[in-house]
C-alpha positions as CSV (number, residue, x, y, z in Angstrom):
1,X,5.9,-37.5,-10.2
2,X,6.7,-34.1,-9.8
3,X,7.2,-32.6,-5.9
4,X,6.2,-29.4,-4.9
5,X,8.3,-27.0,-2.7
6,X,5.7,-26.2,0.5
7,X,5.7,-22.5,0.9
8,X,6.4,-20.9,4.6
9,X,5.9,-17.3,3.6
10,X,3.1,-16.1,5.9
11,X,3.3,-12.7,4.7
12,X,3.9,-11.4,0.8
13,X,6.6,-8.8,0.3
14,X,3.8,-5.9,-0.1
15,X,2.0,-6.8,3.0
16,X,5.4,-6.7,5.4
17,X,6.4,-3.7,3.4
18,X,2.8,-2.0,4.9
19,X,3.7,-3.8,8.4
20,X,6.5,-2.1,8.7
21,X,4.9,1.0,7.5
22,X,2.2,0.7,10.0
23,X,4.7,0.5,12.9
24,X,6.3,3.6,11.9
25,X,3.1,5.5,11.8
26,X,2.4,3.9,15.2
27,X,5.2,6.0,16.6
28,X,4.7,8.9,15.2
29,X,1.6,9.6,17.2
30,X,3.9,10.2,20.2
31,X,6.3,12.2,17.6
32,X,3.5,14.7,16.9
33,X,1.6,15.1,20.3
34,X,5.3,16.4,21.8
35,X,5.8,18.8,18.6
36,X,2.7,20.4,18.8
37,X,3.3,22.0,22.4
38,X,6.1,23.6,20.6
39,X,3.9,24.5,17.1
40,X,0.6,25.1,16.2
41,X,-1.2,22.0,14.4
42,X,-1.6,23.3,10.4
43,X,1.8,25.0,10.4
44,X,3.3,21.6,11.6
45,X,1.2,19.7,9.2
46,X,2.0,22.0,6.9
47,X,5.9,22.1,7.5
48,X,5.8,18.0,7.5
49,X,4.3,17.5,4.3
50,X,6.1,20.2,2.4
51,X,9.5,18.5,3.7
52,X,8.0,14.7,2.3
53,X,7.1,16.7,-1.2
54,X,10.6,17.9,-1.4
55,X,12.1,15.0,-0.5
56,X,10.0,13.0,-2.9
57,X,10.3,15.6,-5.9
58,X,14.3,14.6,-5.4
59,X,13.8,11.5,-5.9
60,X,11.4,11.0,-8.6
61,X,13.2,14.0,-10.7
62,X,13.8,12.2,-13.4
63,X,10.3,11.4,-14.2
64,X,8.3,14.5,-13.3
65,X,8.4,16.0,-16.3
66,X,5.9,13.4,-17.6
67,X,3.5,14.5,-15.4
68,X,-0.4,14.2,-16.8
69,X,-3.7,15.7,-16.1
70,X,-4.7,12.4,-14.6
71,X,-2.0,12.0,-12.4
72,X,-2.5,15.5,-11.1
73,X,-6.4,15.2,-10.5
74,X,-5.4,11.7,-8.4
75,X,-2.3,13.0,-6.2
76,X,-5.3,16.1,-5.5
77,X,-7.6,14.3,-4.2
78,X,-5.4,11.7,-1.9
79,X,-3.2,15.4,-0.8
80,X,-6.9,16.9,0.2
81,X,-7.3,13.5,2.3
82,X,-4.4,13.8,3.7
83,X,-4.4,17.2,4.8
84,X,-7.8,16.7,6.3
85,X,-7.4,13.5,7.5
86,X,-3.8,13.7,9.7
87,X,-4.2,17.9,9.9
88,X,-7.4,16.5,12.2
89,X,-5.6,14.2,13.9
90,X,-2.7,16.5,14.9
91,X,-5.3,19.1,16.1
92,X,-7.0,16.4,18.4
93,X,-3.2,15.1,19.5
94,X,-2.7,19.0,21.2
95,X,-5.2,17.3,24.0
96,X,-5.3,13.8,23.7
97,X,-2.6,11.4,24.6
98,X,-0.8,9.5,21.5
99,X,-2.6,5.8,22.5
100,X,-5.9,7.6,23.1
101,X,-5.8,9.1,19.5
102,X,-4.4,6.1,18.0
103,X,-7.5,3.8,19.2
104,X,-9.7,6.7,17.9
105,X,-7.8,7.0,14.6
106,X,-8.6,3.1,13.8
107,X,-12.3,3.6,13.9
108,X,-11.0,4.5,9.8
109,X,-10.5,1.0,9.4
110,X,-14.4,-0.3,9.3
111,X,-15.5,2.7,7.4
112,X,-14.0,1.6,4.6
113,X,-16.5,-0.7,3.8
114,X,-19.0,1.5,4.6
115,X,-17.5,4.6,2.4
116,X,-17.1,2.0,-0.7
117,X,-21.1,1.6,-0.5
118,X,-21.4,4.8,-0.7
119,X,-18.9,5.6,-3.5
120,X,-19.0,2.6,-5.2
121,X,-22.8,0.4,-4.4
122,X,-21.2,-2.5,-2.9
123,X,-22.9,-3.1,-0.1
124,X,-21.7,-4.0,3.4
125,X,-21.1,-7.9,4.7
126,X,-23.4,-8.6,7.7
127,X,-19.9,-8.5,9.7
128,X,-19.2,-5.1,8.6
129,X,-22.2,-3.8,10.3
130,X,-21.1,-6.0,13.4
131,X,-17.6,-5.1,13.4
132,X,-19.0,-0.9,13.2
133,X,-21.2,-1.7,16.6
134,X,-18.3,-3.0,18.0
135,X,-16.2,0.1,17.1
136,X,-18.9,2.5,18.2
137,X,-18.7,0.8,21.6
138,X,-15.4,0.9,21.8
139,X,-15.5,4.7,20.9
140,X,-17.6,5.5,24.1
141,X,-15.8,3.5,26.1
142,X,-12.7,4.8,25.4
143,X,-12.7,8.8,25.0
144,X,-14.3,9.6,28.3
145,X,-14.3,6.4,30.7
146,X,-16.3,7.3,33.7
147,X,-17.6,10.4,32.7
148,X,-21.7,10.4,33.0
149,X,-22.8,10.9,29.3
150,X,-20.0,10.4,27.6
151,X,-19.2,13.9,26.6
152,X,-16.5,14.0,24.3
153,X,-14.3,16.7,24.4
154,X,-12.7,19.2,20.9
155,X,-10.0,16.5,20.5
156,X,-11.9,13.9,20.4
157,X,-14.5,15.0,18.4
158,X,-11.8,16.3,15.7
159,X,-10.1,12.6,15.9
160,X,-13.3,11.2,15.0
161,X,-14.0,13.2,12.0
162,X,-10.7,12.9,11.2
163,X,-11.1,9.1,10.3
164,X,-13.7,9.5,7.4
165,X,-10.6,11.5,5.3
166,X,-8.3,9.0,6.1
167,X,-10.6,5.5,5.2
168,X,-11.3,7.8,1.8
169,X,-7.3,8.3,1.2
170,X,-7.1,4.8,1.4
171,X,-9.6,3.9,-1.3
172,X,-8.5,6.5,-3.6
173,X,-4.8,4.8,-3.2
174,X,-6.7,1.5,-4.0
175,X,-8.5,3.2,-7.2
176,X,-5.8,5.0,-8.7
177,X,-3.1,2.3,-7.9
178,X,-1.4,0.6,-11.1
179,X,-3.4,3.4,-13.1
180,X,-1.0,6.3,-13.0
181,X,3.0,6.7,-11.8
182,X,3.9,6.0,-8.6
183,X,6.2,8.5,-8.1
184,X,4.9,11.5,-9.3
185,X,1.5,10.7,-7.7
186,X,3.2,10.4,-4.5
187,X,5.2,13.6,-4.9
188,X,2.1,15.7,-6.3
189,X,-0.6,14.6,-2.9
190,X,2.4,15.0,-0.8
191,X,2.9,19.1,-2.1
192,X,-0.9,19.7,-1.7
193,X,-1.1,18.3,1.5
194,X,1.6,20.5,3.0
195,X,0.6,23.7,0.9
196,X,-3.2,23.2,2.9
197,X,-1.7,22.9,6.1
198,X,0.0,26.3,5.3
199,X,-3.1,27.8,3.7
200,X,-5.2,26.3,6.9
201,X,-2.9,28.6,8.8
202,X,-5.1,32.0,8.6
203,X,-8.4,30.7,8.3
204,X,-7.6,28.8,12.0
205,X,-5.8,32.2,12.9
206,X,-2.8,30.2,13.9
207,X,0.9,32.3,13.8
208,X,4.2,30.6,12.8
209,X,5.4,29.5,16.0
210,X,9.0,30.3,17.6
211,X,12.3,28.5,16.7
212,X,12.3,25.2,18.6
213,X,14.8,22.1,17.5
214,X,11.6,19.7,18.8
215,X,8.9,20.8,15.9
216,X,12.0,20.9,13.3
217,X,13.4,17.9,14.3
218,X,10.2,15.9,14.1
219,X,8.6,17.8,11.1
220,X,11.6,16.5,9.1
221,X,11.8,13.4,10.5
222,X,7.9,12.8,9.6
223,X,8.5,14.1,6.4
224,X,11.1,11.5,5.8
225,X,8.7,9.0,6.9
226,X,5.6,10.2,5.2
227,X,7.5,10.2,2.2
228,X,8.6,6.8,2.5
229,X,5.1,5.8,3.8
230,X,2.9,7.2,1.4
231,X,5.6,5.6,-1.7
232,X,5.2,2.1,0.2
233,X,0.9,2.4,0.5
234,X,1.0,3.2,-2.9
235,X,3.3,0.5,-4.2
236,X,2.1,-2.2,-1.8
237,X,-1.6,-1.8,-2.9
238,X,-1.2,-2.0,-6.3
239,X,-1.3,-6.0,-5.5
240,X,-3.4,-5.5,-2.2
241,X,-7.3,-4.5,-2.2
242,X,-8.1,-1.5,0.1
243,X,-9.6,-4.5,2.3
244,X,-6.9,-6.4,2.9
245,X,-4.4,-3.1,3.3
246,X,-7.3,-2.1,6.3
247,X,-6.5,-5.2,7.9
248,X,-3.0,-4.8,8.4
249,X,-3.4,-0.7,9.0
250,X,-5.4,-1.9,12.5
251,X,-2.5,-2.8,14.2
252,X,-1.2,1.0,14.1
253,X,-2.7,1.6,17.0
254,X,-1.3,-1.2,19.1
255,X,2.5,-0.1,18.1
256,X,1.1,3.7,19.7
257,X,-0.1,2.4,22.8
258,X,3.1,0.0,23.2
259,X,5.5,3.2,22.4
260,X,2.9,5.8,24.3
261,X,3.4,3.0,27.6
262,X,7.6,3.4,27.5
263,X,6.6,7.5,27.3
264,X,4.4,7.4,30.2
265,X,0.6,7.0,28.8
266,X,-1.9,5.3,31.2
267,X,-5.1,4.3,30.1
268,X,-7.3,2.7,32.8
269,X,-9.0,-0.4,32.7
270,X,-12.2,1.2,31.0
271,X,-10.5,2.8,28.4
272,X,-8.6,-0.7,27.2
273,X,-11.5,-2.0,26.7
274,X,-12.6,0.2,24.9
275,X,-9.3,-0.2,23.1
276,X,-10.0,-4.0,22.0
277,X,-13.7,-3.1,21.2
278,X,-12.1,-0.8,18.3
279,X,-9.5,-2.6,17.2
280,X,-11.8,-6.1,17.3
281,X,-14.3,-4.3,15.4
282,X,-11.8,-3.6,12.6
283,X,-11.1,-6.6,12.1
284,X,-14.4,-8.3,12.4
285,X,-15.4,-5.6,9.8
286,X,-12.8,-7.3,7.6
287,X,-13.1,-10.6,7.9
288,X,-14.1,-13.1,4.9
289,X,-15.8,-16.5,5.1
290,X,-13.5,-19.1,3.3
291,X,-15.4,-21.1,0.7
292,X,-15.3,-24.8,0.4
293,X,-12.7,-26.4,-2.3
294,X,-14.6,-29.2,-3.9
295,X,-13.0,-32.8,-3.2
296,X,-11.7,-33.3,-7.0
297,X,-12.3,-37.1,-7.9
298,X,-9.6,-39.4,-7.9
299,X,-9.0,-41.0,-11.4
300,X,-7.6,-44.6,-9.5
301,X,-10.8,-45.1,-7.5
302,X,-12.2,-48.1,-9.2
303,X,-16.3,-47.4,-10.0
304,X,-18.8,-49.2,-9.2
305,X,-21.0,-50.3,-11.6
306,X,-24.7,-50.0,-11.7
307,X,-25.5,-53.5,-12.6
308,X,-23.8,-55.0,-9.8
């Protein structure tokens, strides 16, 4: 009779890989809301991504000169998500506090669904709609608590706008995943990413800014991490669908509100509620019924015959 070893893994090696990911990108909400009073917004963005290409280019070296058509046409379109996507967000952090924007950010995480009916004709679950409606709520509860109307304000509004980028970089990860190299991918959207942010520059009339060790200091630091973040999202969901990664990318907001509370944030009451509204709705958008296993028959259970 052979035994079977029970298996305690909760987690598989790809999904704590994007755990640990997401609490990185958690804090760097914080990391970019100080930096940009020093710097404007696409120059830091701009700065950041250019370090992660470099870094990324060093690393993959050896395999670069393969590059193909396809792979440049992929790391194109994720680098144009990026750039839009957390070039957004770091416009919307000059005003908003890092657990305000993070809340906002993880409206991304139910329009996934909603962005693969669009791209791809699969339509929504009933509890994707429910798990938007929840989000929404959240959304108005949370940008201007106690305000009559609910106007939102510029960084708000570029937050929000800001998330349909980012729930599209996540799908095109999904889609090209295990279809082209990893590490050239990662060091081609990385390059266009940072060379918009630069090009962003005039066309927002935005100057360089002045010498300050705080933007340096956390443009290369974030560019070490979105280096190693981007490399890790597009390993880990090679194995893991978009839907699945979304689940897991919802807790990025709870490490920025946990790290924004040591700094000093304060939301009131209002506001967290609006906080679980979101972050309930992305995971309500998520969830999956489990379907019944059939009972298999057991070949030692005598039958019973017919004819009594």
């Amino acid at each position: 009779m052979l035994h079977t070893r029970p298996r305690w893994r909760l987690f598989t090696r790809q999904e704590a890989v994007l755990m640990l990911a997401t609490c990185v990108w958690g804090a760097t909400f914080l990391v970019i809301h100080i930096a940009v009073q020093y710097s404007g917004p696409w120059f830091f963005v701009g700065f950041r991504f250019i370090t992660a290409a470099l870094i990324s280019a060093l690393l993959f070296s050896r395999v670069l000169s393969g590059l193909t058509i396809k792979e440049v046409a992929a790391g194109t379109a994720i680098g144009v998500m990026i750039f839009l996507g957390y070039g957004l967000q770091t416009v919307g952090l000059q005003s908003l506090n890092s657990s305000t924007s993070a809340f906002i950010t993880a409206l991304y995480v139910p329009l996934v669904p909603l962005l693969q009916w669009v791209v791809f004709r699969k339509r929504p679950r009933l509890a994707t709609w429910f798990g938007v409606l929840l989000a929404f709520v959240g959304l108005i509860l949370l940008a201007n608590p106690g305000n009559v109307g609910f106007a939102f304000g510029a960084g708000e509004v570029a937050t929000i706008i800001s998330t349909l980028p980012i729930a599209a970089e996540i799908i095109l990860i999904g889609w090209f995943a295990g279809k082209v190299n990893l590490g050239r991918v990662t060091v081609v959207q990385l390059l266009v990413a940072g060379l918009l942010g630069f090009l962003a520059m005039p066309i927002a009339g935005e100057q360089p800014p002045e010498f300050s060790w705080v933007w340096i200091s956390a443009a290369v630091a974030l560019g070490v991490a979105s280096c190693v973040i981007q490399l890790a999202m597009n390993w880990a969901q090679r194995s893991i669908s978009p839907a699945r990664a979304t689940i897991i990318y919802a807790g990025e907001p709870v490490w920025a509100a946990v790290i924004g509370r040591f700094a000093g944030d304060r939301l009131p009451p209002v506001a967290i509620l609006g906080a679980v509204f979101i972050i309930a709705g992305s995971l309500v958008s998520e969830l999956r019924p489990r379907r019944r296993t059939p009972v298999p028959v057991q070949e030692n259970v005598p039958q019973v015959s017919e004819a009594g």
